[in-house]
C-alpha positions in Angstrom: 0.0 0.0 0.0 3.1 2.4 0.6 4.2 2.3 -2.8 0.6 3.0 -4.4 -0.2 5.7 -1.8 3.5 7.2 -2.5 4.2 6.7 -5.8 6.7 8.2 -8.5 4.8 11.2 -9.6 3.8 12.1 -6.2 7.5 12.2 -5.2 8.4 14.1 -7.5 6.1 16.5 -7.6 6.9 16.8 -3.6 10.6 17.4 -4.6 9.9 19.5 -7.3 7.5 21.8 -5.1 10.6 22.1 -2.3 12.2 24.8 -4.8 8.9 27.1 -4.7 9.5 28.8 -1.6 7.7 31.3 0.0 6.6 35.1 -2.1 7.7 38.4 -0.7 5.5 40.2 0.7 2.4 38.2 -0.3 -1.5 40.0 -0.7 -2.5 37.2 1.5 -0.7 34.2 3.6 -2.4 31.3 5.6 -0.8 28.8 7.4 -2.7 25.9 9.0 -1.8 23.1 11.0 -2.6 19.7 11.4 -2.6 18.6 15.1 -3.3 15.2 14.5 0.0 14.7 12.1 2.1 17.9 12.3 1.8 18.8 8.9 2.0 22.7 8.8 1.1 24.5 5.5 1.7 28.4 4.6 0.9 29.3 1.4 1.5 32.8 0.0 -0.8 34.7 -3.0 0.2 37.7 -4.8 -3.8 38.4 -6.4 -4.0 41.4 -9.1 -7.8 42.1 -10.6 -9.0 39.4 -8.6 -7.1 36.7 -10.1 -4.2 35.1 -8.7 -0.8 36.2 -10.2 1.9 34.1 -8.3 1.8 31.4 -5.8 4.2 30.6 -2.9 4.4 27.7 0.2 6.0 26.3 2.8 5.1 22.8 4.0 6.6 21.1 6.0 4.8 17.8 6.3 4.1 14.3 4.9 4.6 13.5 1.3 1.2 14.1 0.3 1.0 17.5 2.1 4.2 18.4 0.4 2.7 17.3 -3.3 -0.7 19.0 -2.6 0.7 22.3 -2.1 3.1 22.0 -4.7 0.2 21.3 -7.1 -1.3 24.4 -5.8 2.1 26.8 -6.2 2.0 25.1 -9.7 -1.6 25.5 -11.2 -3.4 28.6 -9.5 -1.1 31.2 -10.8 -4.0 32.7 -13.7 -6.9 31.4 -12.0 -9.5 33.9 -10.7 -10.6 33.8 -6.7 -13.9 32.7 -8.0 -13.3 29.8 -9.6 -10.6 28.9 -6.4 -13.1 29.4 -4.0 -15.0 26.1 -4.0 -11.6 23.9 -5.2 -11.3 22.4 -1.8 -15.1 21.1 -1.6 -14.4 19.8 -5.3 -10.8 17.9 -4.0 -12.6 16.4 -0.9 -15.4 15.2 -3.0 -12.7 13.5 -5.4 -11.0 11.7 -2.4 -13.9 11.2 -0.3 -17.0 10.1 -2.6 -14.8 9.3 -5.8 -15.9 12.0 -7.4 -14.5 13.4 -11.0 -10.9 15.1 -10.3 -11.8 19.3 -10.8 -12.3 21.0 -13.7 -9.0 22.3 -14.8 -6.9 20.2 -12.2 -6.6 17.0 -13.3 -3.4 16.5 -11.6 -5.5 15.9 -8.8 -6.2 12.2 -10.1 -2.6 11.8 -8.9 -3.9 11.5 -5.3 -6.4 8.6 -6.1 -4.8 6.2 -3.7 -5.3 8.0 -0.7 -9.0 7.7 -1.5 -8.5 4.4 0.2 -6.8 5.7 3.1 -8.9 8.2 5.1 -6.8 8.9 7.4 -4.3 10.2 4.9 -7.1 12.6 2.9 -6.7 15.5 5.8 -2.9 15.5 4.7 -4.1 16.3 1.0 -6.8 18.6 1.8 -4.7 20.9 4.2 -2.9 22.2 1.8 -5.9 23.3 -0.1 -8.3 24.4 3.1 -5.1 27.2 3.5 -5.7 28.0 0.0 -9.6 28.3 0.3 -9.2 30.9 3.0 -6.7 33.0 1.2 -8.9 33.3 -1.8 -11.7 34.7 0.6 -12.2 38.2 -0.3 
């Protein structure tokens, strides 16, 4: 089950999202915890004309935690608030009722193991709850 649940593309997108970093003086920064784990989560928007322009993070956490918020830094640079503000409801849905991977992030499908695993779908979905209250206007 370790090797589905952590698999290639995970890692490296985990490793790849290590060199992201945190933004300078961000428009808005969240950082959540997970007590339960440990996993702590920061991530950093730069937002012009209500769409976001640049995306920073700073994870440290599981595996998982670390490849959610990398896809985040990744894909919601050009996205508007709008369209971010119900992405976490549309990720826990994936995970939790096997729902269809969002519109426009279908990178997400990468985290279909841990569907299996609930105990492992609050390390996922941390990563995007931060992002859900940063898009908050």
């Amino acid at each position: 089950m370790t090797d589905e649940l952590y698999h290639e593309k995970l890692t490296q997108r985990a490793e790849a999202g290590r060199a992201f970093g945190r933004l300078e003086q961000p428009d808005k920064s969240v950082t959540l915890d997970n007590p339960l784990c440990g996993d702590r989560v920061t991530i950093d928007l730069k937002i012009v004309d209500g769409q976001v322009a640049a995306a920073g993070h700073r994870t440290r956490g599981c595996l998982l935690c670390e490849a959610a918020s990398a896809l985040i830094v990744e894909q919601a640079p050009g996205a508007s608030l709008a369209a971010l503000a119900g992405l976490t409801d549309r990720v826990r849905h994936f995970l939790q009722k096997d729902g269809p991977a969002p519109s426009g992030w279908s990178a997400v499908e990468e985290f279909a193991p841990v569907r299996k695993v609930r105990s492992r779908q609050d390390c996922v979905l941390l990563p995007f709850r931060a992002l859900a209250q940063a898009v908050r206007v």
